[in-house]
C-alpha positions in Angstrom: -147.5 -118.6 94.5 -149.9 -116.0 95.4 -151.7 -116.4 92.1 -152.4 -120.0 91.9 -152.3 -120.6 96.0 -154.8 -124.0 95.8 -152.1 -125.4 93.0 -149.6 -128.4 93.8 -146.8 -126.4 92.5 -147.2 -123.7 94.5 -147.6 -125.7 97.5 -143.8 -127.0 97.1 -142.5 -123.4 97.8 -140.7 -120.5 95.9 -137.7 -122.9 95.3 -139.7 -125.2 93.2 -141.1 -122.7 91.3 -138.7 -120.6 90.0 -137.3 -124.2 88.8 -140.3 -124.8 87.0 -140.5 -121.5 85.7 -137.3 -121.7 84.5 -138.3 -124.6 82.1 -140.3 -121.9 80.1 -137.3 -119.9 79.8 -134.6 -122.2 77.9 -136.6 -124.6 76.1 -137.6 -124.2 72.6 -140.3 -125.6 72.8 -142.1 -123.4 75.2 -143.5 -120.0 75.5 -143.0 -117.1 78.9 -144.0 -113.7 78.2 -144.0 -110.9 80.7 -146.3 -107.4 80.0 -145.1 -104.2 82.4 -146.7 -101.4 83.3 -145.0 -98.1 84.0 -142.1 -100.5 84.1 -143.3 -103.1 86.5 -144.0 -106.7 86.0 -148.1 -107.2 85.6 -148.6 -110.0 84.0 -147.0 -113.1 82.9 -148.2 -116.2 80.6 -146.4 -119.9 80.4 -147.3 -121.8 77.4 -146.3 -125.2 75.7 -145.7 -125.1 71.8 -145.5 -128.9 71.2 -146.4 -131.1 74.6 -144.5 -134.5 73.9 -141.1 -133.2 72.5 -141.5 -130.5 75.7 -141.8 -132.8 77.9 -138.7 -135.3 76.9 -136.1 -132.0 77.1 -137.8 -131.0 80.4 -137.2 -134.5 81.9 -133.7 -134.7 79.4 -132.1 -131.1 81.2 -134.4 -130.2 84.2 -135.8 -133.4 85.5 -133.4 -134.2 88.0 -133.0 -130.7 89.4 -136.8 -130.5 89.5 -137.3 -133.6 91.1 -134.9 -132.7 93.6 -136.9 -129.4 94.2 -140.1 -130.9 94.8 -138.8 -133.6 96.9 -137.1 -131.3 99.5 -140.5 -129.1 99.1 -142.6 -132.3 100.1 -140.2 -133.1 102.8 -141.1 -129.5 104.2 -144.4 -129.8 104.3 -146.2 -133.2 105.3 -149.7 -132.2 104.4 -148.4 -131.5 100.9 -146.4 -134.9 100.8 -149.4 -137.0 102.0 -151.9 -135.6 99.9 -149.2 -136.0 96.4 -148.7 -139.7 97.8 -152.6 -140.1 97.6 -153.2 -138.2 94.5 -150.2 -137.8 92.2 -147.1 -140.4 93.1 -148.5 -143.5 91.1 -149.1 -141.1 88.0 -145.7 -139.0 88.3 -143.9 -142.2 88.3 -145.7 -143.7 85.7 -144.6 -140.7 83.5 -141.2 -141.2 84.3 -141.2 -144.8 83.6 -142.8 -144.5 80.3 -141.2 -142.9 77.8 -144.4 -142.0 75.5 -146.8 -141.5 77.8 -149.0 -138.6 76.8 -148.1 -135.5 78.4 -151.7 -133.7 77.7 -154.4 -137.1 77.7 -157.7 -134.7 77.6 -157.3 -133.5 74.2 -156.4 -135.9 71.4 -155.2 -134.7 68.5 -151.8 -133.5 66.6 -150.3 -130.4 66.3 -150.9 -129.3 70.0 -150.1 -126.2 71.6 -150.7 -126.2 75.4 -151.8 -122.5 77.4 -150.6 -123.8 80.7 -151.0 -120.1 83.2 -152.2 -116.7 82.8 -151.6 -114.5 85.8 -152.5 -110.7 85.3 -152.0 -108.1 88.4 -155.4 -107.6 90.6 -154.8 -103.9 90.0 -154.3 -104.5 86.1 -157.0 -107.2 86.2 -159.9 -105.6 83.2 -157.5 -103.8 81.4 -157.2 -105.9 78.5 -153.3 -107.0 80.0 -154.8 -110.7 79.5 -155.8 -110.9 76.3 -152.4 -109.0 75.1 -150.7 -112.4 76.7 -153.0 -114.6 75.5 -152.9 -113.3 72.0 -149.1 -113.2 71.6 -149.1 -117.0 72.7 -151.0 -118.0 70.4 -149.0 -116.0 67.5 -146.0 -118.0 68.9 -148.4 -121.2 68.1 -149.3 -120.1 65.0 -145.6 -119.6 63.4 -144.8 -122.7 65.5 -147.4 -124.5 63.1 -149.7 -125.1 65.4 -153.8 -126.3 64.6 -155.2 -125.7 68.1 -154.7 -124.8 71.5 -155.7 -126.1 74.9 -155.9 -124.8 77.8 -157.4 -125.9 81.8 -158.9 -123.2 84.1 -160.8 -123.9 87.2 -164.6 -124.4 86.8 -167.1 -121.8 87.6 -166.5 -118.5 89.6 -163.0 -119.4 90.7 -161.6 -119.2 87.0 -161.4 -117.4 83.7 -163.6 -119.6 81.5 -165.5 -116.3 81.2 -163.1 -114.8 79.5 -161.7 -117.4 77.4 -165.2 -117.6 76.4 -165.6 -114.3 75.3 -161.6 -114.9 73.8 -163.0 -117.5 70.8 -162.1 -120.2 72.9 -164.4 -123.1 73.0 -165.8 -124.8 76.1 -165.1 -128.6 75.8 -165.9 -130.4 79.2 -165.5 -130.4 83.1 -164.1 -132.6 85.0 -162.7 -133.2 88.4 -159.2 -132.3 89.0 -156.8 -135.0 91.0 -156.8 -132.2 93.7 -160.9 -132.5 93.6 -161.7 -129.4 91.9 -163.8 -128.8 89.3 -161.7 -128.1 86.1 -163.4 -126.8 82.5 -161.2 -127.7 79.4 -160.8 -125.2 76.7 -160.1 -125.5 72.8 -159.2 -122.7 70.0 -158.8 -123.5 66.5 -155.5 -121.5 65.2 -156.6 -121.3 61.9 -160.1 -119.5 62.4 -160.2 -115.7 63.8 -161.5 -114.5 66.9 
């Protein structure tokens, strides 16, 4: 929560995310890593290996427990329900309701694997932790056959498009977020090295 405090997710509580978090943990289809220093937790990544088939077994075996997570989360907190009724209800619903919608619309293209959060210690933040994360996702892309990943970081100051940049990713576009922030939209080729 701490890391992403500005995020919807986080803004349904603990309960909700350990939930979601969990979906990274059982799922073939999906990626969690965890790096430790002197034994302690200081950095974790979350990544998708193939978007559409992730997305049917996370609605299939975790949809109605995360649904029921975020719904009590909402209830808790009115701002948060308020501004999800503006911004998110009509889309969430729409994904529910159809059965192929695309779970990642801003990059076209098969053979999709989806960086979805990088979180690295403030203490451990420089020390090369990020990249070790970043770089073992995309070897877990790579064997799963993957052509490219994607990934979306907030635009400016505020997020890591520096280092992606200096990563081999390539900058694709900004755009405004449903939340109103400023999001830049990030590409890597698997095939091509760094």
């Amino acid at each position: 929560m701490t890391s992403f405090p500005r995020g919807f997710f986080a803004r349904l509580g603990p309960r909700f995310l350990r939930r979601y978090y969990r979906t990274f943990l059982d799922g073939p289809l999906a990626v969690a890593l965890v790096v430790e220093v002197a034994g302690m937790p200081a950095g974790y990544l979350a990544g998708i290996l193939d978007p559409a088939p992730h997305r049917r077994l996370l609605l299939a075996y975790h949809g109605l427990a995360l649904a029921t997570c975020g719904l009590l989360g909402l209830m808790r907190r009115p701002a948060v329900l308020a501004k999800f009724l503006v911004t998110r209800a009509r889309r969430y619903v729409v994904a529910l309701l159809v059965r192929n919608h695309a779970t990642v619309k801003h990059f076209a293209g098969p053979r999709l694997a989806v960086l979805s959060h990088v979180v690295v210690a403030k203490d451990c933040r420089g020390s090369g932790l990020g990249t070790v994360l970043v770089d073992a996702f995309l070897d877990h892309a790579r064997a799963a056959q993957r052509d490219r990943a994607c990934l979306v970081t907030i635009a400016g100051t505020g997020g890591a498009g520096e280092f992606y940049a200096k990563s081999g990713w390539t900058h694709i576009r900004d755009s405004t977020g449903v939340d109103g922030r400023r999001l830049s939209y990030y590409e890597r080729d698997l095939h091509k090295v760094a």
